[in-house]
C-alpha beads as a LAMMPS data file, in Angstrom:
LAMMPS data file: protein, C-alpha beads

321 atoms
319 bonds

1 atom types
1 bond types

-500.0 500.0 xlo xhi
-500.0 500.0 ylo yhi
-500.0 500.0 zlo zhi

Masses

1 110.0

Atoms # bond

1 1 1 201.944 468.687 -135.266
2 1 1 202.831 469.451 -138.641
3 1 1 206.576 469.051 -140.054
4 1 1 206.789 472.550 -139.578
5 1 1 206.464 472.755 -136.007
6 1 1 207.922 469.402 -135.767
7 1 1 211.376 470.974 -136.487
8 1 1 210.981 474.497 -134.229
9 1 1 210.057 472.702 -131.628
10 1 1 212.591 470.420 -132.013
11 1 1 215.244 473.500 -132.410
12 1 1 213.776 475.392 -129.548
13 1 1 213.481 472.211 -127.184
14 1 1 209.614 472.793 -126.533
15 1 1 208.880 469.164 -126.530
16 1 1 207.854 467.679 -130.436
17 1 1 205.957 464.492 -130.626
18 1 1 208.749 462.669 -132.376
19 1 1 212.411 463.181 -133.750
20 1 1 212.071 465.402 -136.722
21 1 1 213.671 463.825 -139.445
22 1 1 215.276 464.641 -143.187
23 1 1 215.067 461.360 -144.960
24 1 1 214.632 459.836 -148.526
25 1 1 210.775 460.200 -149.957
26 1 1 209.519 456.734 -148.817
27 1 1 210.535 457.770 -145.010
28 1 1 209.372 461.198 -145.131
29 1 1 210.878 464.521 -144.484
30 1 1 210.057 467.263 -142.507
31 1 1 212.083 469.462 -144.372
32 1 1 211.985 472.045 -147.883
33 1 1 213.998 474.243 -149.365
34 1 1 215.112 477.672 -151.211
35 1 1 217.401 478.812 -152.484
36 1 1 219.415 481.109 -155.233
37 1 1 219.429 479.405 -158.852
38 1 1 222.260 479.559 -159.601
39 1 1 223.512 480.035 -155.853
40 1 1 226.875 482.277 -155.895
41 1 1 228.368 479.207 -153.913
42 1 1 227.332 476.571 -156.671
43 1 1 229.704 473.738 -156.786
44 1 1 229.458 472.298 -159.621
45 1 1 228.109 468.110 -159.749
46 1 1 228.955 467.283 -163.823
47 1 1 231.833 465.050 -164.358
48 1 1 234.560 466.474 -166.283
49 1 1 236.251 470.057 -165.737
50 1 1 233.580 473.047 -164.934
51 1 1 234.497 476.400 -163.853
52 1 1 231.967 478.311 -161.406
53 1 1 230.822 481.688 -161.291
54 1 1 234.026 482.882 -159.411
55 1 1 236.322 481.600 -161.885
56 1 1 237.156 478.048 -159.288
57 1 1 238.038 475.349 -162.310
58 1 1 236.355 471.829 -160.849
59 1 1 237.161 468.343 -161.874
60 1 1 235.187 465.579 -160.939
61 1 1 235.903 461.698 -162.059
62 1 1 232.220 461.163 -161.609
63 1 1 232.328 458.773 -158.502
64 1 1 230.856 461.692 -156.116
65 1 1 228.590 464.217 -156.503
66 1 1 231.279 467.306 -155.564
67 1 1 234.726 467.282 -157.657
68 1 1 237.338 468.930 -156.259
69 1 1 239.065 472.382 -157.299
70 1 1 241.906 472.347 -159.057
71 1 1 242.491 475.736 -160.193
72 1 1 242.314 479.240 -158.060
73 1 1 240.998 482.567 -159.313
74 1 1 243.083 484.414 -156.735
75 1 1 246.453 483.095 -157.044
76 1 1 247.715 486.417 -155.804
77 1 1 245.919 489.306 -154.128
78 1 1 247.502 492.055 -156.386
79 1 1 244.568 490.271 -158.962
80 1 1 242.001 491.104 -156.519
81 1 1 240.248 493.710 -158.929
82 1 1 240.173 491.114 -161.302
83 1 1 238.386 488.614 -159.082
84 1 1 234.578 488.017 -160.438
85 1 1 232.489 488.430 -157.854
86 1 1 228.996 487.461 -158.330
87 1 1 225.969 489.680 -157.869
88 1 1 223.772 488.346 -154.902
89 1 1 220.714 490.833 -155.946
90 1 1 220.771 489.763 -159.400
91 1 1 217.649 489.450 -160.431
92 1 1 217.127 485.873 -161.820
93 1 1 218.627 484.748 -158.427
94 1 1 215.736 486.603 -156.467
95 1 1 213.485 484.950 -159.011
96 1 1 214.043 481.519 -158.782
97 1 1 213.652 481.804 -154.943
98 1 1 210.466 483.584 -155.229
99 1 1 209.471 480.606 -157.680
100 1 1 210.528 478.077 -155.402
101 1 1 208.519 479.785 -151.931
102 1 1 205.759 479.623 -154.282
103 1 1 206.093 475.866 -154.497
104 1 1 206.414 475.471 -151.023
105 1 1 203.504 478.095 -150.263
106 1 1 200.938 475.141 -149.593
107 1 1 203.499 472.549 -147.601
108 1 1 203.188 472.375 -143.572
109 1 1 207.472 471.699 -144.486
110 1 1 210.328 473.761 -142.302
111 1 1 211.478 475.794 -144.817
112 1 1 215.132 475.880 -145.232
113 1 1 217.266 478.830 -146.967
114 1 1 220.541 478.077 -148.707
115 1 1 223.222 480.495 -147.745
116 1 1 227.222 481.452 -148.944
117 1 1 229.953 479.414 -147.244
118 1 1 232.312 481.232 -144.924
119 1 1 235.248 479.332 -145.047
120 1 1 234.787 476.834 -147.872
121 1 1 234.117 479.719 -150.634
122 1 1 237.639 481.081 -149.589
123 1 1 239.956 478.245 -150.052
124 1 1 237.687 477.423 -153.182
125 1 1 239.215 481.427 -154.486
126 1 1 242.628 480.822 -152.549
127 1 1 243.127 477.542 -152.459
128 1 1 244.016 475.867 -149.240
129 1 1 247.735 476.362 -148.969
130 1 1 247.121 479.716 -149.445
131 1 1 244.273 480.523 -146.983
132 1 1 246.359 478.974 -144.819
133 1 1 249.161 480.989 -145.028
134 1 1 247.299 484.385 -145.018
135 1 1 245.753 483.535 -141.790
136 1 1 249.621 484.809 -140.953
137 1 1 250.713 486.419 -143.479
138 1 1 247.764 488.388 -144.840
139 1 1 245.574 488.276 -142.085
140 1 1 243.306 492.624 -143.795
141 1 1 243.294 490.710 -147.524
142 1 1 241.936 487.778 -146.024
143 1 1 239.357 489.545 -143.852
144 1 1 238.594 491.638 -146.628
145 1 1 237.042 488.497 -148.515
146 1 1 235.688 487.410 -145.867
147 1 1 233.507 490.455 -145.197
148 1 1 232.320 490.331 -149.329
149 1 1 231.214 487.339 -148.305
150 1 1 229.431 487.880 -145.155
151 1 1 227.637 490.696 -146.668
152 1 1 226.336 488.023 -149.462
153 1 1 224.501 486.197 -146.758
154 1 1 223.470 489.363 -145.162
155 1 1 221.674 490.261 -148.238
156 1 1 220.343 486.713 -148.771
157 1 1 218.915 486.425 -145.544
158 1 1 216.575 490.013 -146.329
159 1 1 215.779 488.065 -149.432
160 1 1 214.976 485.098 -147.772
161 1 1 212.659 486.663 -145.050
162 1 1 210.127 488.198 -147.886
163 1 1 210.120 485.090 -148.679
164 1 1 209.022 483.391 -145.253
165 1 1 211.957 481.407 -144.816
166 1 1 212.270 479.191 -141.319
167 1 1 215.958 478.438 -141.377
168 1 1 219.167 479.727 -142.646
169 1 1 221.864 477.059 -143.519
170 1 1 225.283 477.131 -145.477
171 1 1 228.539 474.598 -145.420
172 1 1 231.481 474.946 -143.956
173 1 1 233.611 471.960 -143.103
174 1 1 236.166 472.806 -140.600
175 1 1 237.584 469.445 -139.386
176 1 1 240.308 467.170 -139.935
177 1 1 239.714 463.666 -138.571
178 1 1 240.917 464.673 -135.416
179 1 1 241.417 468.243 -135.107
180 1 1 240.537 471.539 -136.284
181 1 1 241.767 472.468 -139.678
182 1 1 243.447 475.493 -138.459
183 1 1 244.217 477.377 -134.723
184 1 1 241.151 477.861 -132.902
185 1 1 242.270 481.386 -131.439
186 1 1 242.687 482.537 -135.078
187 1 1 239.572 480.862 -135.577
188 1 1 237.940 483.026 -133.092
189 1 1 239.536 485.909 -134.016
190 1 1 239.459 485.906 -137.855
191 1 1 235.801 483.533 -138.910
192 1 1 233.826 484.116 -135.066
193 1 1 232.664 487.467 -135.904
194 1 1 231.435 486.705 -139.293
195 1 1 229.674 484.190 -137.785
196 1 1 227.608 486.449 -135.529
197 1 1 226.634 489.043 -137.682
198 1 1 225.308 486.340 -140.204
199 1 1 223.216 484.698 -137.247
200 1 1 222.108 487.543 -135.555
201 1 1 220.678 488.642 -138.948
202 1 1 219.026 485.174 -139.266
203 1 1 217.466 485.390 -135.346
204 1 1 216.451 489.097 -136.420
205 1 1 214.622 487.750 -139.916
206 1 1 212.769 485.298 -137.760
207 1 1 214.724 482.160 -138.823
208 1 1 216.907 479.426 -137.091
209 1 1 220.315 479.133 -137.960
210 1 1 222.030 475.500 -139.316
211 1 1 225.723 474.510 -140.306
212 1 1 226.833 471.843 -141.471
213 1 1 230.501 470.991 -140.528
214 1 1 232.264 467.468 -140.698
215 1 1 235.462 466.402 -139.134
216 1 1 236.824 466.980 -135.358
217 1 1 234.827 470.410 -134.614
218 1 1 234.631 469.859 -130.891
219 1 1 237.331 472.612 -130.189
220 1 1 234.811 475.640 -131.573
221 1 1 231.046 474.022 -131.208
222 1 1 230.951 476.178 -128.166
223 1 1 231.984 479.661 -130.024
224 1 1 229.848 478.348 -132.383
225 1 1 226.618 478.047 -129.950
226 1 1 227.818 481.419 -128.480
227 1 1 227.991 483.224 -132.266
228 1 1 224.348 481.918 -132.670
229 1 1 224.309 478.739 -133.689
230 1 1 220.941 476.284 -133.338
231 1 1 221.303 473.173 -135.582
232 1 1 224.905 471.310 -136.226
233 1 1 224.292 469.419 -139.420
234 1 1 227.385 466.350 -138.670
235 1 1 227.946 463.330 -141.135
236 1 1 230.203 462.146 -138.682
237 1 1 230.444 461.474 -134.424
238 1 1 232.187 458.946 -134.146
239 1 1 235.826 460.489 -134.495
240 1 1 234.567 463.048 -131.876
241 1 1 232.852 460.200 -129.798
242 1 1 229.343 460.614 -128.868
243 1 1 229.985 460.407 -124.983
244 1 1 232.051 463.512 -125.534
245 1 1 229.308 465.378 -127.818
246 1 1 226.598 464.123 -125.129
247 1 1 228.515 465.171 -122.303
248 1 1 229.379 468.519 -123.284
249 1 1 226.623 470.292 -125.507
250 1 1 223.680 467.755 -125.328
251 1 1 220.672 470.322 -124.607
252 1 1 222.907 473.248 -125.743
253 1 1 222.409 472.685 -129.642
254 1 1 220.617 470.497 -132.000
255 1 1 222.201 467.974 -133.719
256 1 1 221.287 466.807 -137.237
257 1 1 223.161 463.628 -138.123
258 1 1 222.939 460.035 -139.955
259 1 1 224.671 457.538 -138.837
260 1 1 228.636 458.390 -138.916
261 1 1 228.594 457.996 -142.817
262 1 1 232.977 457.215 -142.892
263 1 1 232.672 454.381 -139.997
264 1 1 229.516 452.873 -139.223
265 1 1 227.381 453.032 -142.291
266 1 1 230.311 451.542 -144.513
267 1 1 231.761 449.006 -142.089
268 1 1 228.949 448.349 -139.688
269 1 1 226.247 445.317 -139.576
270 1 1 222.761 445.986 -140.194
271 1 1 222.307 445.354 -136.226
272 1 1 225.153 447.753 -134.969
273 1 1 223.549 450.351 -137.719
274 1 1 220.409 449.979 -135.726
275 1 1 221.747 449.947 -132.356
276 1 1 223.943 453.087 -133.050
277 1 1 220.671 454.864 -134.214
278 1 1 219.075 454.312 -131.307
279 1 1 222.216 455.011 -129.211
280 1 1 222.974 458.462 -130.988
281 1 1 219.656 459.828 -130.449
282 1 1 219.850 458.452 -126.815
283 1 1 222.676 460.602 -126.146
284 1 1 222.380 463.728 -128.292
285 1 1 218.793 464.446 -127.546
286 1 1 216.756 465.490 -124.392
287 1 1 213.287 464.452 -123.660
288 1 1 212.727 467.987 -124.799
289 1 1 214.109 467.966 -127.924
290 1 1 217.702 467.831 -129.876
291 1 1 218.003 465.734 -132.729
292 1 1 216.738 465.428 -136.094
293 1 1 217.462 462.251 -137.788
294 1 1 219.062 463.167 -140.704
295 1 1 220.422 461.051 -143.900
296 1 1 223.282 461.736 -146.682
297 1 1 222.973 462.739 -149.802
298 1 1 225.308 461.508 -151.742
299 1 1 224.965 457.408 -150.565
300 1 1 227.040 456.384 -153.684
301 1 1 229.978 458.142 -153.530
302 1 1 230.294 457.377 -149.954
303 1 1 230.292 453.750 -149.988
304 1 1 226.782 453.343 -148.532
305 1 1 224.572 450.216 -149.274
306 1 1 220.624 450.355 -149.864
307 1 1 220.217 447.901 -146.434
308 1 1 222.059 450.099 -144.794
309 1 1 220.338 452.955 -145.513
310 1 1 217.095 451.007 -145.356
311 1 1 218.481 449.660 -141.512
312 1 1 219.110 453.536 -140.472
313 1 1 215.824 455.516 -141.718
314 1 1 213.348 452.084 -140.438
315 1 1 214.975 453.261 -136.954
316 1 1 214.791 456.791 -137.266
317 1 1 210.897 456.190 -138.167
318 1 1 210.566 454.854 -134.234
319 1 1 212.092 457.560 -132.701
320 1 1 210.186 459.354 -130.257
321 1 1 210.666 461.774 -126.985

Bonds

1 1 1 2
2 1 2 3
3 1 3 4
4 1 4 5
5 1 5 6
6 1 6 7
7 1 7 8
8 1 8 9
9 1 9 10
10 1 10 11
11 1 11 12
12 1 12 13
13 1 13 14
14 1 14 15
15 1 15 16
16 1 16 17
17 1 17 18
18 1 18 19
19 1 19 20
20 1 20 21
21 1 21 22
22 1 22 23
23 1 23 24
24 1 24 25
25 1 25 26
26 1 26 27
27 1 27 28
28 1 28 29
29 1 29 30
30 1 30 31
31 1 31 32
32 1 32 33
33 1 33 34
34 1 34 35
35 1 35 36
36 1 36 37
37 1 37 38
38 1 38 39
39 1 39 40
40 1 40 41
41 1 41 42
42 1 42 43
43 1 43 44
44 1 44 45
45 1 45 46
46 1 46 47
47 1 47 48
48 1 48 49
49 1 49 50
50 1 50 51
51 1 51 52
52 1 52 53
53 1 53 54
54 1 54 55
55 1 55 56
56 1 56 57
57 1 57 58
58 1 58 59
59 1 59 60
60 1 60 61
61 1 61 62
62 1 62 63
63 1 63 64
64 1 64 65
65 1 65 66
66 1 66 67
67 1 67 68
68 1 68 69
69 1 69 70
70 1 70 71
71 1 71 72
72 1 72 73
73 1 73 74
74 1 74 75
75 1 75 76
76 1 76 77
77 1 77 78
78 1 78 79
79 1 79 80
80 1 80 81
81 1 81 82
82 1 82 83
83 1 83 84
84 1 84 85
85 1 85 86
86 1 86 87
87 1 87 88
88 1 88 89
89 1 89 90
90 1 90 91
91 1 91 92
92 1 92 93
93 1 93 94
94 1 94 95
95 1 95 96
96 1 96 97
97 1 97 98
98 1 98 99
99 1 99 100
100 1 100 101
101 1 101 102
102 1 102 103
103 1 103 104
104 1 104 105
105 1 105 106
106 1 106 107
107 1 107 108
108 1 108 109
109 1 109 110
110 1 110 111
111 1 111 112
112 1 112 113
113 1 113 114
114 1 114 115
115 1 115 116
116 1 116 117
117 1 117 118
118 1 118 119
119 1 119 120
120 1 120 121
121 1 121 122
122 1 122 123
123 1 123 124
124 1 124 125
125 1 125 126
126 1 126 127
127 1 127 128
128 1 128 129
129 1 129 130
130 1 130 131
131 1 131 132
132 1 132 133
133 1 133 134
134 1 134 135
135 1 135 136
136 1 136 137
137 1 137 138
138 1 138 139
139 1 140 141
140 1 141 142
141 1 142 143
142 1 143 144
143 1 144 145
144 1 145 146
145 1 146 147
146 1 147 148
147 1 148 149
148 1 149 150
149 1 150 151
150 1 151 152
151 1 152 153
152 1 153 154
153 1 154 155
154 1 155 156
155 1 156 157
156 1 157 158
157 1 158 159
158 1 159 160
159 1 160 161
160 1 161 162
161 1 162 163
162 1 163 164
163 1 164 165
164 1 165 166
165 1 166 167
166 1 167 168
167 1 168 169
168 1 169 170
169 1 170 171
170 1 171 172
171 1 172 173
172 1 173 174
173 1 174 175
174 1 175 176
175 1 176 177
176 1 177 178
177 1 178 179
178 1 179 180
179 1 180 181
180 1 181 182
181 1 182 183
182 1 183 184
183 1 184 185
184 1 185 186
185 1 186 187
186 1 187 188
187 1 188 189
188 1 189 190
189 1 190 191
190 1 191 192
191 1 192 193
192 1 193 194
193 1 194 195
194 1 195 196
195 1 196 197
196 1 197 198
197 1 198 199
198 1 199 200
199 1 200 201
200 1 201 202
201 1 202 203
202 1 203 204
203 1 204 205
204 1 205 206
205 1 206 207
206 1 207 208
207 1 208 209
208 1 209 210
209 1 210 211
210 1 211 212
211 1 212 213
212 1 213 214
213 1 214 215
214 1 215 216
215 1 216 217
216 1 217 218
217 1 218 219
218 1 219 220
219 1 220 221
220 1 221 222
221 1 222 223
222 1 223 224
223 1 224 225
224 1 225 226
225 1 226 227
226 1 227 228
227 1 228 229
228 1 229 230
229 1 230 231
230 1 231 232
231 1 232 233
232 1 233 234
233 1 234 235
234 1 235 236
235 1 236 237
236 1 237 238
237 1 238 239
238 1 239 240
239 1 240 241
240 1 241 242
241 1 242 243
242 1 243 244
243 1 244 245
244 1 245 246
245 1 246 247
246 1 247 248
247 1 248 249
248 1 249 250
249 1 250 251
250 1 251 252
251 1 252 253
252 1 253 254
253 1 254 255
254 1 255 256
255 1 256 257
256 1 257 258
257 1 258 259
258 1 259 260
259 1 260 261
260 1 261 262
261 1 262 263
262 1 263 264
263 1 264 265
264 1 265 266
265 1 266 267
266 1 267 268
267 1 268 269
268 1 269 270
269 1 270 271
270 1 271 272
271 1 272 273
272 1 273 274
273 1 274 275
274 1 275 276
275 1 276 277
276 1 277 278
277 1 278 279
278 1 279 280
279 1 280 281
280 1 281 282
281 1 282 283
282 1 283 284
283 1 284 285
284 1 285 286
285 1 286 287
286 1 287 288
287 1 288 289
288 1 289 290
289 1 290 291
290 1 291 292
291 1 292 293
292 1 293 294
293 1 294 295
294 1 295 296
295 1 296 297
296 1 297 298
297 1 298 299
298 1 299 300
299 1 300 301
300 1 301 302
301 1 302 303
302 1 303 304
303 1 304 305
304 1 305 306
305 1 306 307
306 1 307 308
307 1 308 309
308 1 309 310
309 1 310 311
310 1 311 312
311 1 312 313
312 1 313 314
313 1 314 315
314 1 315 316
315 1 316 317
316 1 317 318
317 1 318 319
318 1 319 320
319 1 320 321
């Protein structure tokens, strides 16, 4: 099977010869990528104070790869005319995807498309305080920015599908360590239906849909699955436990996790990295399918050492159905 149909397979439980997998080079990946250059959700990674296309001022000490905001555009939504929002058809965006499909023309690699966050891409304009409080308070202004940016990944995903992408992913963490960052009816009523339209567009372009979302998610995963959802991309389990995770959505979703990069890859042995390798994929998969292996990006910043790493992806490499 090629990497490509490693990963569908793997999606659509239809039985892949082994775990796909998104690992450093020397382990091998079964995955590749588009996306907008510069994407209208760009974070900036320099150290120092950068300011992104909407106007978000970042600082970042230069431990991590992602600073954090520290100024708003949208202190106040009287300013919303003066809000810069950026121009998804632009044409050097459209470009540098093209460019990049090009690159991948040749690969047997699941192709993944970078999309617009739903959530994150707010508080980044509002700030968190504040998205919090319009939930409440101003429940049409916050909607309103919502649906600017749900049309943004409604346009990228037409984009994306010229372009023969297999997957549609974007970021949105929702968690705290051990709860939901905000009510989970307002959840359903405010972010749910963005959330559908922006997989059902996905499904219709011929691609499978992928979030990824740290912290305690467990009290949406299943509005997620029902909005659309395929692949939850998770840096962490082991707040949620994976008994619970197995027990409740194992064969419902794919799960794309390392091991739980806060706990286990920071404080574990090189044996109890193993073991939970093999334990996670014991309990998240089926025999048809349900788990790709997956490994995070930014190792440094989160405390993780080289054996540890080395420990996780030389167990990943056995895994099989």
């Amino acid at each position: 099977m090629t990497s490509k149909e490693i990963v569908r397979r793997t999606v659509k439980f239809e039985f892949p010869e082994r775990a796909a997998r998104s690992s450093p080079p020397e382990y091998g990946s079964d995955f590749g990528g588009i996306g907008m250059n510069p994407s209208v959700d760009a974070r900036p990674t320099e150290k120092g104070i950068n300011t992104d296309e909407w106007g978000a001022v970042w600082e970042n000490i230069g431990i991590c790869k992602m600073g954090e905001v520290k100024d708003y555009p949208l202190k106040d939504w009287c300013d919303w005319n003066k809000l810069h929002i950026p121009d998804v058809d632009s044409g050097f965006r459209r470009e540098s995807a093209r460019q990049e499909a090009l690159n991948n023309k040749l690969s047997d690699k699941f192709i993944l498309a970078w999309g617009v966050s739903l959530y994150e891409r707010i508080h980044f304009i509002r700030g968190l305080e504040n998205t919090w409080t319009d939930i409440y308070l101003e429940p049409d202004n916050l909607k309103m920015l919502l649906d600017v940016l749900t049309d943004m990944n409604l346009k990228a995903i037409r984009h994306y599908r010229e372009l023969g992408a297999d997957g549609y992913m974007f970021c949105d963490d929702w968690g705290l360590q051990n709860k939901l960052m905000i009510d989970p009816v307002k959840w359903r009523e405010i972010w749910k239906p963005a959330y559908q339209k922006v997989y059902a567009a996905a499904h219709a372009a011929g691609m499978l849909t992928f979030l990824h979302s740290c912290g305690y998610i467990v009290e949406i995963l299943d509005d997620l699955i029902d909005a659309g959802l395929d692949v939850i991309q998770m840096d962490q389990q082991q707040n949620m436990g994976l008994d619970l995770l197995s027990s409740h959505f194992r064969g419902r979703i794919t799960f794309w996790c390392p091991v739980d990069i806060q706990n286990m890859m920071c404080r574990g042995s090189l044996d109890e990295i193993r073991a939970y390798a093999r334990e996670m994929f014991n309990k998240l998969s089926t025999p048809a399918g349900g788990f790709v292996a997956g490994y995070y990006g930014d190792p440094v910043g989160a405390g993780h050492s080289q054996e540890a790493i080395r420990a996780m992806c030389e167990e990943f490499v056995k895994l099989k159905y």
